[in-house]
C-alpha positions, 0 to 999 in steps of 0.5 A: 650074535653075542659080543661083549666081555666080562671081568671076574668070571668065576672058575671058568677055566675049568667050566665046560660052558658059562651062564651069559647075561646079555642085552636083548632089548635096548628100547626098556631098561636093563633090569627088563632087557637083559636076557640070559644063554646058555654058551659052550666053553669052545664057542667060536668067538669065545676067548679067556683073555687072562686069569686073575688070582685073588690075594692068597689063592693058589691059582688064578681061578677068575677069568677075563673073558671076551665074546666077539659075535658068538652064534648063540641059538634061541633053544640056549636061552634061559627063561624069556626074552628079557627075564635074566635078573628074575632068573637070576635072583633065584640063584642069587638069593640062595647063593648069598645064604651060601656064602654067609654060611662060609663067612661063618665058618671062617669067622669061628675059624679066626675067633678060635684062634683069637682065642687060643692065642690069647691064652697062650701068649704071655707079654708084660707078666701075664697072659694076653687074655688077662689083658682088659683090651683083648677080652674086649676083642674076644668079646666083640668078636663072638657077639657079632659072630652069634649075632650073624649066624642068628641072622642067617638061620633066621633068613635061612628059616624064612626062605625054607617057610615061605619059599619065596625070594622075593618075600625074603629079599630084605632078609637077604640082602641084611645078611649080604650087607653085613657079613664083610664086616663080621669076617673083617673085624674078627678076622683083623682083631685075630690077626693082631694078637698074633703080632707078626705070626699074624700078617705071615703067609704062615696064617690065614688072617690076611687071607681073611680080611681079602676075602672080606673085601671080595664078599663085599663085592660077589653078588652085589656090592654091599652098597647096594643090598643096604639100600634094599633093606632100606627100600624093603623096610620104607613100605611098612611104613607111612609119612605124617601129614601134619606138622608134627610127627605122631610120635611128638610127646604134646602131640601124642598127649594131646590125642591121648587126652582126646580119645579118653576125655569120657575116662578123665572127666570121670576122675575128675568128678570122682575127685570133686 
């Protein structure tokens, strides 16, 4: 029997039937107790509280949903008993790539239109893209959108080679950190060099920078898949015992002039 609710279920109001994650075993830890079913949308016990919309979508497409002791057969569990984020994480992994590619799009989408505003609108007698400022918006804007999709090709490149998540996983989680941040500030600096046309429900910027916020939060918060990265990129390397790091220069030159004392003295006869 499965009871419990969940807050933001994607597009279930249309879906036909939802890939639940439950607890199945409370005596591990969540990450090992989790099983994941398969339930059908008009399960006995299954109920939509209510949809919720996201900022300027045109329909409440994110559900509240609610399961009070839904029958759910053993034949409708997915994977093994406790295997839910390892299943998961196959879908996840390819689907924070998907919505990297989508953020760029939406990117290039707001930095075009930065751009062709910035030609088109004079202010003060001249253009606004002769405006030292705004080029520096443009600027920044296309060296973090190259930057990005370099990013994500790299990542997108890596899971096709090694076809292995778990391999790729600091890559991935690198571009879901970083991806609201790209969409945010390209998508803010586009929405103010178009002035008021900018905020209006007549543009999508607004719509833009909500959703930055949302892709911070969909799979994961970028917290986080920050400290993945930072977890993944610890293991290549290996604490210094001593007092003083290898990398101190009198340390450094220290070994330095041991490992090629034979050399130095040769010299130093050479000069004598």
């Amino acid at each position: 029997m499965l009871s419990g609710e969940k807050w933001f279920a994607s597009n279930a109001r249309y879906a036909s039937f939802f890939i639940v994650m439950a607890v199945t075993d409370k005596t591990v830890s969540v990450y090992e107790g989790m099983s994941m079913f398969i339930v059908p949308a008009d399960a006995p016990g299954v109920q939509i509280i209510r949809n919720v919309g996201i900022a300027d979508d045109p329909a409440a497409t994110h559900a509240y949903l609610s399961f009070d002791n839904v029958r759910v057969p053993a034949s409708d569990m997915l994977g093994a008993p406790g295997q839910a984020f390892v299943v998961a994480q196959v879908r996840l992994g390819g689907g924070r790539v998907h919505h990297a590619m989508r953020v760029i799009g939406q990117a290039q989408k707001a930095l075009d239109a930065l751009c062709e505003r910035s030609l088109s609108r004079k202010t003060q007698g001249s253009r606004l893209a002769d405006k030292q400022m705004v080029q520096e918006k443009v600027a920044d804007s296309w060296i973090e959108l190259e930057q990005f999709r370099l990013l994500v090709m790299r990542t997108a490149w890596r899971i096709d080679h090694y076809q292995d998540y778990k391999r790729v996983r600091k890559d991935i989680a690198a571009v879901k950190a970083i991806m609201p941040k790209v969409l945010h500030d390209i998508a803010a600096r586009a929405l103010h060099v178009h002035g008021s046309l900018g905020v209006s429900e007549e543009m999508p910027f607004t719509g833009y920078i909500v959703r930055s916020f949302q892709m911070g939060l969909a799979d994961g918060p970028t917290e986080v898949h920050k400290v993945t990265v930072a977890k993944q990129l610890l293991r290549d390397y290996q604490p210094c015992d001593e007092c003083f790091p290898d990398y101190h220069r009198p340390t450094a030159a220290a070994r330095a002039r041991e490992k090629y004392a034979d050399v130095l003295a040769s010299l130093s006869e050479l000069e004598a």
